[in-house]
N, C-alpha and C positions, 0 to 999 in steps of 0.2 A: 301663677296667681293663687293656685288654689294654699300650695308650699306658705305663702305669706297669710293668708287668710286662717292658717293654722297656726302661726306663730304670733298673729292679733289675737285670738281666741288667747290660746295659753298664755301670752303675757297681759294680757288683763286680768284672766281670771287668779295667775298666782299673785299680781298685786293687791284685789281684791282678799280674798280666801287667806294670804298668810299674815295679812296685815287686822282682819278680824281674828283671827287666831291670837294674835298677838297682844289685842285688846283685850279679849277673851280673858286671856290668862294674866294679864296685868303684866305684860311685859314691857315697864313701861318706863321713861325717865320723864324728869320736867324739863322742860325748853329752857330757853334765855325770857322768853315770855309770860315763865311760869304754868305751861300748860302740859299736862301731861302726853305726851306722843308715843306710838311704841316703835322700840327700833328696828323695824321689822325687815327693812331694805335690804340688808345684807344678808338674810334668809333666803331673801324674793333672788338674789342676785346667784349668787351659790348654787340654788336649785338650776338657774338660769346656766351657769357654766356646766352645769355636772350633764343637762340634754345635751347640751353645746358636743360635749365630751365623748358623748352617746351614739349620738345621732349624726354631726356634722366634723367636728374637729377642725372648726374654721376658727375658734380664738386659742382654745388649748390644744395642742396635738401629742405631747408628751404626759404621761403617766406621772411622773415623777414633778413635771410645773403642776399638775393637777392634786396632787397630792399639796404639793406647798402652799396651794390656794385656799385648800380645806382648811389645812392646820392654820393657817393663820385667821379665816375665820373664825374658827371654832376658839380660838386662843382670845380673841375679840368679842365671841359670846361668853366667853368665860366671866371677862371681867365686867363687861354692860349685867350681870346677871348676880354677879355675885362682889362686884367689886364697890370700894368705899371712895368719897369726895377727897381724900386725902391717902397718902399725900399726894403733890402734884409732879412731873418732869422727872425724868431721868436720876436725877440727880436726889430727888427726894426717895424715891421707891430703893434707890441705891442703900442711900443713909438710914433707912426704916430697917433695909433687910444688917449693914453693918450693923448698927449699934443698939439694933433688939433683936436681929436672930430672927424678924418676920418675915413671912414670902409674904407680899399683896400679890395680888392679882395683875395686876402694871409692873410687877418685877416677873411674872410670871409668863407672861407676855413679851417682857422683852428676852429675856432666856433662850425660851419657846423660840422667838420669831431668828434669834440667831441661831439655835441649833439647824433648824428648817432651812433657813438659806445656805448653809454651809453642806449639809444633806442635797441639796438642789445643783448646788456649783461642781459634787463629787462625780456627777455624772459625766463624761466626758459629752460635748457638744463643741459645735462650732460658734465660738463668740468672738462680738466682735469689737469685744474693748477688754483689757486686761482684765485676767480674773479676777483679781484684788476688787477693780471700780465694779467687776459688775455684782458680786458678792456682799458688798457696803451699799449697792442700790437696791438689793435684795430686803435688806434691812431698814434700812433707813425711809424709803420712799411709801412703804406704808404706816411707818413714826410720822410720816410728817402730813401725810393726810388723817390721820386722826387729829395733830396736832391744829388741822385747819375746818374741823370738824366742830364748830361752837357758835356756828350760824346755819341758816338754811340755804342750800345752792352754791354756798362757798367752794365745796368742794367738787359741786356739779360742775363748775365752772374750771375750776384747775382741771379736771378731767376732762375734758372737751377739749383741751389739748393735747394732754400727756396721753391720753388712751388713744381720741379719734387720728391724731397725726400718725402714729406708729401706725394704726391699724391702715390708712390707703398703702400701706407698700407690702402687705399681708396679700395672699390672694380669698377675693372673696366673692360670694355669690349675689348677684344683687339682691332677691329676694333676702338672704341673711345680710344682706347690709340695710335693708329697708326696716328690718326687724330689730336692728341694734339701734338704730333711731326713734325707734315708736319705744323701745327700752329708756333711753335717753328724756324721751317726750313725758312719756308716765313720771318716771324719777322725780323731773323737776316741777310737775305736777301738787305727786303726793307730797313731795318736801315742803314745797313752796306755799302750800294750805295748809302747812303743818297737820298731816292728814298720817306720814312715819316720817319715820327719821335714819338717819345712818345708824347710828352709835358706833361704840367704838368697833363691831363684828362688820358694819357696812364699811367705815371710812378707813380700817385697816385694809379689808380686804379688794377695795379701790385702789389704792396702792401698790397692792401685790399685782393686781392685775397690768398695772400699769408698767410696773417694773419685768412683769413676764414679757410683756407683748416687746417692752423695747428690748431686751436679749433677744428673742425672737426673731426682730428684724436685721439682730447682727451688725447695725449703727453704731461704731464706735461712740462718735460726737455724740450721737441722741443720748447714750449713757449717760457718760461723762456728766454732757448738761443738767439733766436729772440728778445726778449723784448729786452737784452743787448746789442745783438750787434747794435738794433736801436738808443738805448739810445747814446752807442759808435758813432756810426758814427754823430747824432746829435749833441754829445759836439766836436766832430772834428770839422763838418762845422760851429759852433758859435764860437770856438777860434783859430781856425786855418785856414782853407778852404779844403773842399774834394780835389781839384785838387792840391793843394800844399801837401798834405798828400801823396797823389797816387804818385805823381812825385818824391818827397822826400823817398820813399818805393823802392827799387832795384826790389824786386821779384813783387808786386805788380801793376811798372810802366810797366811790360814787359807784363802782364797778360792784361792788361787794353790796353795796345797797338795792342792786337791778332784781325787781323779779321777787322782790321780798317782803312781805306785811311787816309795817311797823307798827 
């Protein structure tokens, strides 16, 4: 009891204290609402893994997934911090870097996030879906939660499955299972008052996590799945757009609407 009484203390007080910091320093975008928020979440989370890493080793247990989770925030505060509205998708950041010779920050990110995963798969482990699928969900799975990253909770929501399902076949403590819930509870909180936000350093690094935990569990199928549905949601936001998708969706506009100020 006491174990969890510790882990309420420090997960309040780092959503508190990193999320005034944040403000502090104007680390901050505007919303879909036009309100300024700072994207502090993925700060709050990171610090959250690196105890984890420290102290218990019940979400990361390797060195080198820990390493991959860094870099891929830090490659996500890179560009929330320094990065331009334009251009948009893959395919833009591509044609910017072809045909003027610029790195953005979203090309910089994506480089970045494939070197990293390719660095992660060199390590010999036991996996349990071909290296190619789990290597592309390395990649991909934290593209596509940024990509779902332009409302609030949205992404809360796709997480609560892709993270909380892998993690019951994880071994864990109940006290740290009770503590990844009050994590959980806080998040959709501050989101949801628009109080911070992902940006792209929180909603990439959801992703990563997401894609660590299922290698992890050495679930072929859970891969796989996840591979598809990132791929999916990727070819939505290059010829369509995620929120024209959502909106145009009857059951999926009402799900995406839960839990949110309009």
């Amino acid at each position: 009891m006491e174990f969890f009484i510790v882990i309420l203390i420090l997960t309040g007080a780092l959503f508190y204290v990193i999320t005034f910091l944040f403000n502090k320093f104007r680390w901050q975008v505007i919303n879909y609402k036009g309100k300024s928020v700072p994207y502090s979440l993925g700060t709050i989370f990171i610090l959250l893994i690196l105890m984890d890493y420290i102290i218990l080793q019940n979400i990361v247990s390797h060195i080198v997934a820990l390493f991959y989770l860094v870099t891929i925030w830090l490659l996500g505060f890179i560009d929330d911090r320094y990065g331009k509205p334009y251009p948009k998708g893959i395919r833009g950041h591509l044609k910017l870097f072809v045909q003027k010779y610029e790195i953005s920050t979203g090309f910089l990110k994506a480089v970045g996030t494939v070197l990293v995963s390719l660095f992660y798969i060199m390590f010999p482990r036991e996996l349990g879906a071909p290296l190619w699928i789990s290597f592309l969900l390395l990649i991909f799975l934290p593209h596509t939660m940024n990509l779902l990253d332009t409302k609030p909770l949205r992404v809360w929501k796709v997480a609560l499955i892709i993270i909380t399902v892998p993690l019951l076949f994880l071994q864990w403590n109940l006290w740290v299972f009770g503590g990844y819930i009050l994590i959980l509870i806080m998040w959709a909180f501050y989101e949801s008052r628009m109080l911070a936000m992902l940006g792209d350093n929180g909603a990439t690094l959801i992703g990563a996590l997401g894609a660590v935990t299922a290698v992890q569990t050495n679930m072929g199928h859970l891969i796989t799945f996840l591979l598809l549905f990132s791929l999916c949601i990727t070819w939505i936001a290059e010829k369509v757009s995620i929120q024209k998708w959502v909106e145009n969706t009857p059951g999926l506009r009402q799900i995406d609407k839960l839990g949110r100020i309009e």
